[in-house]
C-alpha positions as CSV (number, residue, x, y, z in Angstrom):
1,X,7.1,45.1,-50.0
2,X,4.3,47.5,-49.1
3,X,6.8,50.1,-50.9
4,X,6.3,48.1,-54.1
5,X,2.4,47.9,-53.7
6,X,2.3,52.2,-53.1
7,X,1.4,54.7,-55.6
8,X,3.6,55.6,-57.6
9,X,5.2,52.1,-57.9
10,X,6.6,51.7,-61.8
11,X,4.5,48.5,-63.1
12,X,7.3,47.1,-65.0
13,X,7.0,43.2,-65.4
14,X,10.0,42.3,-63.6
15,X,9.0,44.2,-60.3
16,X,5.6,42.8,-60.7
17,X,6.5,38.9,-61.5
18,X,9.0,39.5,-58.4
19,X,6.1,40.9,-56.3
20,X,4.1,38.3,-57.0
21,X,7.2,35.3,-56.9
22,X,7.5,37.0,-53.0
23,X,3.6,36.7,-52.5
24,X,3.5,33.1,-53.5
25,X,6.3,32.0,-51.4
26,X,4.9,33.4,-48.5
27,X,1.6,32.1,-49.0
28,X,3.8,28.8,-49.1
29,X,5.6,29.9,-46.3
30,X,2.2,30.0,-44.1
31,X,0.9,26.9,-45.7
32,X,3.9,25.0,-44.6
33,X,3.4,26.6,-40.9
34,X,0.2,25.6,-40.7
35,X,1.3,22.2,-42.0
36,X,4.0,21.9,-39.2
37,X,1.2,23.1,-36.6
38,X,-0.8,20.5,-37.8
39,X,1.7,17.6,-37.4
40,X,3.0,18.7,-34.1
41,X,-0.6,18.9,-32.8
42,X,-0.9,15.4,-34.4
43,X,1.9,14.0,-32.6
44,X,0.9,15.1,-29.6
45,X,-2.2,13.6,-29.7
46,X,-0.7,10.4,-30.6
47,X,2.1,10.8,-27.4
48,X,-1.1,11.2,-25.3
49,X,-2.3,8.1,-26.8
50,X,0.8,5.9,-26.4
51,X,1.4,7.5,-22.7
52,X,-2.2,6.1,-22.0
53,X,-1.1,2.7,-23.6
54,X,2.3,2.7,-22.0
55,X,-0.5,3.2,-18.0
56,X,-2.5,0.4,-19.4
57,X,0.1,-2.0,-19.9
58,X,1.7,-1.4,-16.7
59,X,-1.6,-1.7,-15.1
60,X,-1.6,-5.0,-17.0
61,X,1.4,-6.1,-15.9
62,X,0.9,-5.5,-12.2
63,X,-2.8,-7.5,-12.4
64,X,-0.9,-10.3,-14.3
65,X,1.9,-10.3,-11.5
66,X,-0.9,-10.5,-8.3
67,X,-2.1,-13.2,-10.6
68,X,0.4,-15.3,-10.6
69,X,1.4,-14.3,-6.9
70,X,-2.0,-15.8,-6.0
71,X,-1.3,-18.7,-8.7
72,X,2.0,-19.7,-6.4
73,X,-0.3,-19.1,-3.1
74,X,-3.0,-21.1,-4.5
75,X,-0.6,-24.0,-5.9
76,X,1.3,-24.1,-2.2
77,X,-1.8,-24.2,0.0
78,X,-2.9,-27.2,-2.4
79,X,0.2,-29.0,-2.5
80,X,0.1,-28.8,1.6
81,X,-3.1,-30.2,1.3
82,X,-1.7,-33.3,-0.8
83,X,0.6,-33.8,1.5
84,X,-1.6,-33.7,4.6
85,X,-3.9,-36.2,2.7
86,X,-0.8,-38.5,2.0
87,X,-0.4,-38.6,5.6
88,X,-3.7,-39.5,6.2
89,X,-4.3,-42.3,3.7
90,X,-1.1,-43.6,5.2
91,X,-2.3,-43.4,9.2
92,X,-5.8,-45.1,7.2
93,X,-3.7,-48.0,5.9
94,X,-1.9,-48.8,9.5
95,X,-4.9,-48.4,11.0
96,X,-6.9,-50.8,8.5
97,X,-3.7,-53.3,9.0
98,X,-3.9,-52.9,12.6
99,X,-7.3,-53.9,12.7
100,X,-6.8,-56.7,10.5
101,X,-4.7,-58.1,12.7
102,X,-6.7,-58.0,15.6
């Protein structure tokens, strides 16, 4: 190409319009590079973003899970509560009987 652009070169149309056909399509050809830089930048940014969604949801889902571990520890201990006042209310009543009877 620099050939074309020298001294000397002839001028006719036909080398010109095909000079200037190769200096448009690699103007395009940069364009479109720049383009492609752009989007990959772009989608890196955006793999950055859903990695860091991706942490926070696993981080989510481990608080949700100690949760519902505490949840089940919390529902046991009261359940062993119920059942320790059952047992009392039931030593009450024999004991309210018992003094009834007397």
């Amino acid at each position: 190409l620099d050939k074309l652009r020298a001294p000397g070169f002839c001028g006719r149309c036909a080398c010109v319009n095909r000079l200037a056909q190769v200096d448009k399509l690699t103007a395009d050809a940069v364009e479109m590079k720049a383009g492609y830089d752009k989007l990959t930048e772009d989608s890196s940014v955006q793999k950055a973003q859903l990695d860091k969604v991706t942490a926070d949801a696993a981080e989510f889902k481990a608080g949700y899970e100690k949760v519902s571990a505490d949840a089940a520890e919390f529902k046991a201990g009261y359940d062993k509560v119920s059942a320790d006042a059952a047992e009392l209310r039931v030593g009450f009543d024999k004991a309210a009987a018992d003094l009834v009877q007397v």
